[in-house]
N, C-alpha and C positions, 0 to 999 in steps of 0.2 A: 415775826422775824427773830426776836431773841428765845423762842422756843426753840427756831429750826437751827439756829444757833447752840444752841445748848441741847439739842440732840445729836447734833455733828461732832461736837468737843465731847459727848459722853460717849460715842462711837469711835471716833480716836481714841482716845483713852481706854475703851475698851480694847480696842484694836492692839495696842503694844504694849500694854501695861497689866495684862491679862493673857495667860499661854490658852491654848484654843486647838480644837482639831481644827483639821484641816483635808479637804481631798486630794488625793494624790496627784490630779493636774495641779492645784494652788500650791501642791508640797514641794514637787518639782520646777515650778514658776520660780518659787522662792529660793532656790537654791541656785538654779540660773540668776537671776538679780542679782543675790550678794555676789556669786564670780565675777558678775557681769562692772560690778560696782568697784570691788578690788580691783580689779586689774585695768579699770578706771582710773583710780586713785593712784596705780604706780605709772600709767602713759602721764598722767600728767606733772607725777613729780620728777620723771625721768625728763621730761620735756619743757618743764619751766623754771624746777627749782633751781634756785641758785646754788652750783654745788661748794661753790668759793667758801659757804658760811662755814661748812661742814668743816675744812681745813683748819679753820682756825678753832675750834675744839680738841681737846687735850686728846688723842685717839682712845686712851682708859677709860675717860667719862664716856666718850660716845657708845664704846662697846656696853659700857653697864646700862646706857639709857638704852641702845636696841635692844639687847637682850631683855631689859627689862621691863621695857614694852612691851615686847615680846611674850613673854610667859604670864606679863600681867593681862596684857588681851585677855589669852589662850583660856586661863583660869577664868575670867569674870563671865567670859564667853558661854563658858562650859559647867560653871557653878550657877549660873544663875537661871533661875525657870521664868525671865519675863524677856521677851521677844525686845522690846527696845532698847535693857539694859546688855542684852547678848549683843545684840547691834555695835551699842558701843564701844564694846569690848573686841568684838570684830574688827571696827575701826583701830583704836589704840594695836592691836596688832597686825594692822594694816599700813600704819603708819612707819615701825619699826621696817618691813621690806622694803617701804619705800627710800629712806633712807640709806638700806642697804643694797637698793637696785642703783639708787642714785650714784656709790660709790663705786660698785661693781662695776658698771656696766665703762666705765669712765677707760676700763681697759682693754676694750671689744671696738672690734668694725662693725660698724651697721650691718654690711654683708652677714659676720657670725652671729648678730643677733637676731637677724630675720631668718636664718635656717635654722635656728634654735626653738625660735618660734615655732616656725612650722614641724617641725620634727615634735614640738610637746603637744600642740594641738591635736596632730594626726595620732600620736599616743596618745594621749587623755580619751580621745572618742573612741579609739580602738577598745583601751581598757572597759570605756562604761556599756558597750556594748555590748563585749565578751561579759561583762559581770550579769547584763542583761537579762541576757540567755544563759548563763547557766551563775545564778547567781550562790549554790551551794558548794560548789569546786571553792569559790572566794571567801564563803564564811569559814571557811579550812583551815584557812593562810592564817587569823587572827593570833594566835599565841606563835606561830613562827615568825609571823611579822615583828611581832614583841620583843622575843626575843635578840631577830636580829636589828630589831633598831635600840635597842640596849647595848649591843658587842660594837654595833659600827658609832655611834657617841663615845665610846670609852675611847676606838680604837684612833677615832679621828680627833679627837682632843692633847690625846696622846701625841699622836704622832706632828701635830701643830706645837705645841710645848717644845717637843726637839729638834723639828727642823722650821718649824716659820712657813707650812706651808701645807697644803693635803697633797695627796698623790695620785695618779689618774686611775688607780683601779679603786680608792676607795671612792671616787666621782662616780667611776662607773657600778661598783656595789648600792653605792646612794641611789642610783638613777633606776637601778632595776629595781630595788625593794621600794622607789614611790611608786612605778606601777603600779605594783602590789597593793600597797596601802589607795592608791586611786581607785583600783577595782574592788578593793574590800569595804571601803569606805562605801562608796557606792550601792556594794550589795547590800550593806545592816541600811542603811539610807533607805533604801528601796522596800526592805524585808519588815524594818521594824520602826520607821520612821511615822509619825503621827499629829505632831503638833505644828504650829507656826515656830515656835521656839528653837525645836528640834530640829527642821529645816534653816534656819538660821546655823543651828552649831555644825549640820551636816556639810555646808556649806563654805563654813570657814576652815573645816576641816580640809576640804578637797582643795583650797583655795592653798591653804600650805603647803600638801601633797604636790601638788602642781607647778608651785613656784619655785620648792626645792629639786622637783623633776626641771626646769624650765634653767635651772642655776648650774645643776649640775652637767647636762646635757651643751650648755654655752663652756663649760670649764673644756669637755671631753674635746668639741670642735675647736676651741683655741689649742689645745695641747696637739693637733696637728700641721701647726704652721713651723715647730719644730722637729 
């Protein structure tokens, strides 16, 4: 018994505490999961957290803690080569959207948030499909992707600083270049993806692509009630 014991804990252990190839059904398994897991983690912080707490937080601090989260996730996620410490890292910056769905959403009708939905879904499958089938057209995009997600940070920081708000063509600039990043993401995913590890960061990556398509897409359908 304590041998089969301590063959189970040496198999865990190896399991996430060790990066590892992996086949391309377990690569793709794993990358469904963590979506599957994030977007877990924001139904139910959308749906139980108490959002009253958040208020009574100085709005300075809380920007520095999501953001902070945020990038800290991103990097631990992404620097680190062990499968469970990626994880966690996934988490920590999984926690920061939730936070931020939490507060978002608090100005949406159910009605724009269920066509939001559906409009990111029906994109996102669109995207990985097209990347599918021609996944070299997408390896293309990588430095223009760069590019313009460097011009639209500057532009959209900017332009928060002077008026206290984004404006709905840079939603809708945001909303087309996630695409892009959904289907490029995708295609290196698909083309150059190998490890347990590596499906973990591919993962969390599409998982952001997605959420900011999924935010920005919600911004575009409210801005038509006026």
């Amino acid at each position: 018994m304590e041998k089969s014991q301590a063959g189970l804990s040496h198999y865990l252990s190896g399991l996430f505490l060790k990066d590892r190839q992996v086949s391309k059904r377990v690569f793709n398994l794993v990358i469904g999961l963590v979506l599957i897991w994030g977007f877990s983690l924001n139904y139910l912080a959308v749906a139980y957290f108490p959002i009253e707490i958040l208020h009574w937080i100085n709005p300075w601090v809380l920007l520095v803690v999501v953001f902070g989260s945020l990038m800290g996730g991103c990097l631990i996620m992404l620097q680190y080569p062990l499968p469970l410490v990626s994880f966690l890292g996934y988490n920590l910056m999984t926690l920061s959207l939730c936070i931020t769905l939490s507060l978002l959403l608090q100005g949406f009708t159910a009605a724009e948030v269920a066509v939001a939905v559906e409009y990111t879904v029906g994109i996102t499958l669109l995207m990985i499909i097209t990347s599918t089938l021609v996944p070299k057209l997408f390896l293309s995009f990588g430095k223009v992707l760069c590019v313009i997600g460097g011009w639209i940070v500057s532009v959209e920081f900017t332009w928060l600083l002077l008026f206290g708000h984004s404006h709905d063509m840079i939603h809708l600039i945001v909303a087309l270049s996630s695409c892009g990043y959904i289907g490029y993401t995708w295609a290196v995913a698909c083309e150059y993806g190998e490890t347990l590890d590596e499906a973990i960061d591919f993962g969390g990556m599409l998982y952001i692509h997605i959420m900011n398509l999924f935010m920005r897409i919600l911004n575009l359908i409210a801005s038509l009630r006026s």
